[in-house]
TIVO-2410 file (N, C-alpha, C; in nm, 3 decimals):
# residues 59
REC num residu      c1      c2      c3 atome chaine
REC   1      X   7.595  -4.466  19.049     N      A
REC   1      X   7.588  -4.331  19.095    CA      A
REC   1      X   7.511  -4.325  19.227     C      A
REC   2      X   7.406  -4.420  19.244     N      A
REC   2      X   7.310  -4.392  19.340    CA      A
REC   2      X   7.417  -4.426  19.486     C      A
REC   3      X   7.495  -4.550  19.492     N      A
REC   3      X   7.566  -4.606  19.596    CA      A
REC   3      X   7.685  -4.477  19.610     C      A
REC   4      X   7.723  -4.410  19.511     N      A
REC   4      X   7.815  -4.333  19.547    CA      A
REC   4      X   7.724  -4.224  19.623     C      A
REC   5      X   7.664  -4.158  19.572     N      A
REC   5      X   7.609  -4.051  19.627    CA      A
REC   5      X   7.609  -4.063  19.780     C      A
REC   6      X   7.527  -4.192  19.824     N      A
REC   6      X   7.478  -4.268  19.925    CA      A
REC   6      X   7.587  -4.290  20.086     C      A
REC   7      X   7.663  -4.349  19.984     N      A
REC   7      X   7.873  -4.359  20.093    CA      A
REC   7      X   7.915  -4.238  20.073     C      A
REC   8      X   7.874  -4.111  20.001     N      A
REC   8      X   7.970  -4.036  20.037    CA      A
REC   8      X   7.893  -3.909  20.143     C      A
REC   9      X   7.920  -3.922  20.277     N      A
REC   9      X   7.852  -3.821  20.360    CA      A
REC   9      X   7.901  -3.668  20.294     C      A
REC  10      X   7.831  -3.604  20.332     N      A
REC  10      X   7.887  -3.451  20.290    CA      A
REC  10      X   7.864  -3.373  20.474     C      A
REC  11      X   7.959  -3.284  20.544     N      A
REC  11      X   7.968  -3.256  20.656    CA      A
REC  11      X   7.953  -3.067  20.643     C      A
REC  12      X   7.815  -3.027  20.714     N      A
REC  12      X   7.781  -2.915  20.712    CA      A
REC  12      X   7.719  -2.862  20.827     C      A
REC  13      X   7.823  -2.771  20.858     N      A
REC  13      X   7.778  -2.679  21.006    CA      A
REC  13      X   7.806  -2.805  21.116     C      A
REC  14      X   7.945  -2.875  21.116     N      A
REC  14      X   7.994  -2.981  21.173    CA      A
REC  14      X   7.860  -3.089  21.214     C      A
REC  15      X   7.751  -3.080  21.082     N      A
REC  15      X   7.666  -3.196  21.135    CA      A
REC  15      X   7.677  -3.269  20.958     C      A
REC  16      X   7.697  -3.424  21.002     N      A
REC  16      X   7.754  -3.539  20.890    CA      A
REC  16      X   7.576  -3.557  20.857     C      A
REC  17      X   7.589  -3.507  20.686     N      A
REC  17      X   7.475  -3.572  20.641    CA      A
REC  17      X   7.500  -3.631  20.481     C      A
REC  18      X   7.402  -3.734  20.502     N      A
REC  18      X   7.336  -3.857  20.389    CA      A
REC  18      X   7.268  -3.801  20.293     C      A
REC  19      X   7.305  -3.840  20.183     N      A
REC  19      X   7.176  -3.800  20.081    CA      A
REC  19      X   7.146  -3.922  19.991     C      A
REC  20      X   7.036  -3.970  19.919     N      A
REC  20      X   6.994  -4.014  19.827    CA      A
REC  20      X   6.999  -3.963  19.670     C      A
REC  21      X   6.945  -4.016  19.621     N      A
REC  21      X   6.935  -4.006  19.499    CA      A
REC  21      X   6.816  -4.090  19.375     C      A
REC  22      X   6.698  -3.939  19.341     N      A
REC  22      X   6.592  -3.980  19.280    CA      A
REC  22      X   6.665  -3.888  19.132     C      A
REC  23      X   6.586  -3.972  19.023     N      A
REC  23      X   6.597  -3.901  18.918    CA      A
REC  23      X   6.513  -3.990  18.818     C      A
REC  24      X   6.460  -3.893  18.725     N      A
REC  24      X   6.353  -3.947  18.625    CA      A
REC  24      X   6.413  -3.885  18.482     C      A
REC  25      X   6.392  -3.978  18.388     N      A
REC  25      X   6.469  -4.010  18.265    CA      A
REC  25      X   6.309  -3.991  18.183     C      A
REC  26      X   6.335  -3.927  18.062     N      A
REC  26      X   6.219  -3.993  17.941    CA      A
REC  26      X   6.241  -4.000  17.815     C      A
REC  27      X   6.253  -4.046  17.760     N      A
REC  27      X   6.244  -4.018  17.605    CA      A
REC  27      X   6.156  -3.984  17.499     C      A
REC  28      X   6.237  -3.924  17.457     N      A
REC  28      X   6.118  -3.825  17.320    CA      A
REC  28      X   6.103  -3.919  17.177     C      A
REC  29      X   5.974  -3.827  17.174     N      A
REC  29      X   5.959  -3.914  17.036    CA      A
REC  29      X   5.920  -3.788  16.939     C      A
REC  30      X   5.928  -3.870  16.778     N      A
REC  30      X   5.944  -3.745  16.741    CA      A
REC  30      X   5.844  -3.634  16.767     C      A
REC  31      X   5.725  -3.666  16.811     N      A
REC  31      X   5.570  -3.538  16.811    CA      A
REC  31      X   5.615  -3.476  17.012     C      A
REC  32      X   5.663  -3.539  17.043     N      A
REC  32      X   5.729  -3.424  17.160    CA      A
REC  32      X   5.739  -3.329  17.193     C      A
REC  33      X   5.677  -3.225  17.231     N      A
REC  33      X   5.722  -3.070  17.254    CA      A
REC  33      X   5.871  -3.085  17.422     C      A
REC  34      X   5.913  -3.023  17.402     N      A
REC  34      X   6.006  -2.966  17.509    CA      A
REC  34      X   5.893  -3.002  17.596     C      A
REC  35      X   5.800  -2.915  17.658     N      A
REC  35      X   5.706  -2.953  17.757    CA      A
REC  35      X   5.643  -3.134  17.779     C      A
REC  36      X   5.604  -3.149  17.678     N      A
REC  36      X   5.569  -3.288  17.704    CA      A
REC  36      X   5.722  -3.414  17.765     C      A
REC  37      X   5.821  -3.369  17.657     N      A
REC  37      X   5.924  -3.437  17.730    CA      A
REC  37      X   5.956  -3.403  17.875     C      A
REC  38      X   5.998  -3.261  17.922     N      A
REC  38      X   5.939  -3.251  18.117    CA      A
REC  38      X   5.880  -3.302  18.126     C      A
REC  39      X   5.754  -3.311  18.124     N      A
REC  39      X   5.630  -3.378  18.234    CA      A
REC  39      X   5.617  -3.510  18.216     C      A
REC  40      X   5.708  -3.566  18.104     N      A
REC  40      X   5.718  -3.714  18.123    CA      A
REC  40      X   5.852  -3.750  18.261     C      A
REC  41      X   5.926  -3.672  18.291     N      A
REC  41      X   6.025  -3.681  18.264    CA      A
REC  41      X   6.010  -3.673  18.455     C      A
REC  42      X   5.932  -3.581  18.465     N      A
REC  42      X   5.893  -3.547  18.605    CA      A
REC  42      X   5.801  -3.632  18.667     C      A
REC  43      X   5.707  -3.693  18.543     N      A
REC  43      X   5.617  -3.805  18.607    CA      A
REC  43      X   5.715  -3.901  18.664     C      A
REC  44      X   5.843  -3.916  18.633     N      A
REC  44      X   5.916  -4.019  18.603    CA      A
REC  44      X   5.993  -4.053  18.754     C      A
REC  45      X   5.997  -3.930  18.772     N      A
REC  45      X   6.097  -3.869  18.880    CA      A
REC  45      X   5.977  -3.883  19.015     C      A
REC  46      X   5.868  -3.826  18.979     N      A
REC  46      X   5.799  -3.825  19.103    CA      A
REC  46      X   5.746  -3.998  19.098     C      A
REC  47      X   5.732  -4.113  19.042     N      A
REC  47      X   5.692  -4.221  19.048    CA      A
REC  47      X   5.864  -4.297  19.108     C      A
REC  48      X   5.980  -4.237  19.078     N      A
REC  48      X   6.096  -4.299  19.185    CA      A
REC  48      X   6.104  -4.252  19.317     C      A
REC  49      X   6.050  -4.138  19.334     N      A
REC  49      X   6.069  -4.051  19.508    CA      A
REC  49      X   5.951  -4.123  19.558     C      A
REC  50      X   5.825  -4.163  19.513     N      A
REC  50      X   5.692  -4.192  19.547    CA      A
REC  50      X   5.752  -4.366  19.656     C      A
REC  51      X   5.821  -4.439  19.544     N      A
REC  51      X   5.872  -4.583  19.582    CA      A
REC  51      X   5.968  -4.614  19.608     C      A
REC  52      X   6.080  -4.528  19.625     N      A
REC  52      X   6.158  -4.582  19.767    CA      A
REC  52      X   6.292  -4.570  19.661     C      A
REC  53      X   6.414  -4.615  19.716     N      A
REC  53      X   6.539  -4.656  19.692    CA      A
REC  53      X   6.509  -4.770  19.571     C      A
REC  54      X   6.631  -4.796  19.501     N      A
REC  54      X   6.661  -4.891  19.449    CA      A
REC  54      X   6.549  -4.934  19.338     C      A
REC  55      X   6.478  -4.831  19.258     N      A
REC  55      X   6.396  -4.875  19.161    CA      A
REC  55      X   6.401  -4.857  19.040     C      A
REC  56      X   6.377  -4.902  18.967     N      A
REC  56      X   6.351  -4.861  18.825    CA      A
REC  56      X   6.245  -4.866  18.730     C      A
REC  57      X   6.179  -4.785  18.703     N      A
REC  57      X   6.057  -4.751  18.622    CA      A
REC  57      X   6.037  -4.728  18.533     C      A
REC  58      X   6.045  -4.816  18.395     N      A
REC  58      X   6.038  -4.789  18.251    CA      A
REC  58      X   5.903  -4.781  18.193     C      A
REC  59      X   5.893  -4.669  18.113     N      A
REC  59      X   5.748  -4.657  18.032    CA      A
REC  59      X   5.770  -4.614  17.877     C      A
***
């Protein structure tokens, strides 16, 4: 997904732009609230935007 996103320019206001792609994953367990799963989920997300392209961060 990330390489597609990446090759496919999107063209707006006849100026060609690039985008990336961050995203943070978490899994719940069963004592989880809805909230705790976000803020894992966002820790997750802000520790892939923090380090660049091409990472992966399991906890």
């Amino acid at each position: 997904m990330r390489r597609e996103v990446a090759s496919t320019p999107v063209e707006i206001n006849a100026k060609r732009l690039s985008f990336t792609t961050s995203i943070g994953l978490a899994q719940a367990e069963p004592r989880d609230t809805w909230d705790d799963l976000i803020a894992h989920a966002n820790a997750a997300l802000e520790v892939s935007m923090r380090t660049g392209n091409k990472v992966t961060v399991f906890a």
